[in-house]
N, C-alpha and C positions, 0 to 999 in steps of 0.2 A: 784810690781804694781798689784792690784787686775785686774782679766781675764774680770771681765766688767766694767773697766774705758776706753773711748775712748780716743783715741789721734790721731794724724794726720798720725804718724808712726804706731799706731795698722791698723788704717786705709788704709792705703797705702799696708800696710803686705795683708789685707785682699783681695784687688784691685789684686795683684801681684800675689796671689792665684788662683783668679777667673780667671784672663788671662792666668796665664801657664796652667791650665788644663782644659781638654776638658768638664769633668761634673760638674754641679751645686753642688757648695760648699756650706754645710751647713752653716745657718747665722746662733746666735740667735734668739728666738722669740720677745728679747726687742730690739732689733737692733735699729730697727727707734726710739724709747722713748730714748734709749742711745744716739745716733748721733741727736736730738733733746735737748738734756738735756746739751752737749758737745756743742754747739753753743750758746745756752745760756746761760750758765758761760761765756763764751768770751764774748759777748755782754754786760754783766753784768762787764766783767773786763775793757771794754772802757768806761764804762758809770762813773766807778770809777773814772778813772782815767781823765777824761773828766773836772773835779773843779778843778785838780792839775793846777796847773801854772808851769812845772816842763820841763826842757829838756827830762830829762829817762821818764816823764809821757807823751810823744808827743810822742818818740821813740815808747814804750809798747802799745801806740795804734795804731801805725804805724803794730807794727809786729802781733800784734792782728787780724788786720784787715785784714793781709794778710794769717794770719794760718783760720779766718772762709773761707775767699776766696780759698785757699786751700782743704779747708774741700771740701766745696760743690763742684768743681772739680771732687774730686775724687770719691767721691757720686755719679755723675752724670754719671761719667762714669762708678762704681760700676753696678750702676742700666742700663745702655744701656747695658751692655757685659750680665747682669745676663737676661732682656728681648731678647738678640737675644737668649740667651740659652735656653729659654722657648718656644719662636716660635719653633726652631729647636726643641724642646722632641715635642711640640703638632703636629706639623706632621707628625714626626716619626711614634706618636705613633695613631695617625688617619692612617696612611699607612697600620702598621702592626700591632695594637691591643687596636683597638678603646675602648674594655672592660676597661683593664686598665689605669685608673684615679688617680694611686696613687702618688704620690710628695713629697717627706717629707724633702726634705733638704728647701723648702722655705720660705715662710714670707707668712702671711695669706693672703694678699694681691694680695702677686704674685700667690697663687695658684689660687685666683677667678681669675686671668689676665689665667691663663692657663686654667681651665678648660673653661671657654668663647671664648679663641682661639680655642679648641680641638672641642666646643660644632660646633662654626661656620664651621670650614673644614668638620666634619663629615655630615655636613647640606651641603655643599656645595658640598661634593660629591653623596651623595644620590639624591639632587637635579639632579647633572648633569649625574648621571648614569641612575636615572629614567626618564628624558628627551629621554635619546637614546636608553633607551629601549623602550620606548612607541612609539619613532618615529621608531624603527625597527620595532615594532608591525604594523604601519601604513603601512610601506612600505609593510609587506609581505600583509596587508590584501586588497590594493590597486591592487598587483599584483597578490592576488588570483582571486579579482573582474573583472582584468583585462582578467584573464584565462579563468572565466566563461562566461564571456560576450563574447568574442572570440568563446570559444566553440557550444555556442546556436547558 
């Protein structure tokens, strides 16, 4: 079986991958044009089978329609488990080393999905740090004003 046919079972390999370990699994870069392409042959195999008048041709579309149903499943859940993994690196890497931007196991996609998470926390903290320091500022220059006036 060539390494870039999908199937429900490469699929699921891939899924089972991404769950048992803790880092971002490389995908390919045609992944979605492959799992794209691989739904549409199915669909393309009901629609055959759709003029049949045939028992086995009811069955085939039966079981068809449960392997694309399947598909997208495990896609979808492919894709939830690979975004909480993303959130989890963009804070990480907001925490300790906001420089570093680099990602290479993802989908072109997903890295715009992370540098735009990474871009927001790093705004949201600057935001909120420069909030409290300004208002520290305020406070000592209130209680300076407070000193002086006291003193006169």
């Amino acid at each position: 079986m060539p390494e870039d046919l999908i199937t429900n079972e490469k699929l699921y390999e891939i899924l089972r991958r991404e769950k048992s370990r803790s880092e971002l699994q490389q995908i390919d870069s045609n992944f979605i044009e492959l799992v794209k392409s691989y739904i549409k042959e199915k669909r393309a195999i009901i629609e055959s089978q759709k003029d049949k008048n045939r028992i086995f041709s009811k069955i085939e579309i039966e079981n068809t329609k449960k392997q694309i149903e399947t598909t997208k499943k495990i896609i979808n859940e492919l894709f939830e488990k690979r975004e909480q993994k993303i959130v989890l690196l963009a804070l990480l890497c907001s925490k300790t080393n906001p420089e570093n931007k680099d990602l290479d196991t993802t989908l072109a996609s997903e890295k715009q999905f992370y540098l735009k998470i990474l871009e927001i926390l790093n705004e949201n903290k600057e935001n909120n740090l420069n909030y409290l320091l300004n208002q520290e500022k305020q406070e000592v220059k209130k209680t300076k004003d407070i000193n002086t006036t006291t003193e006169a």
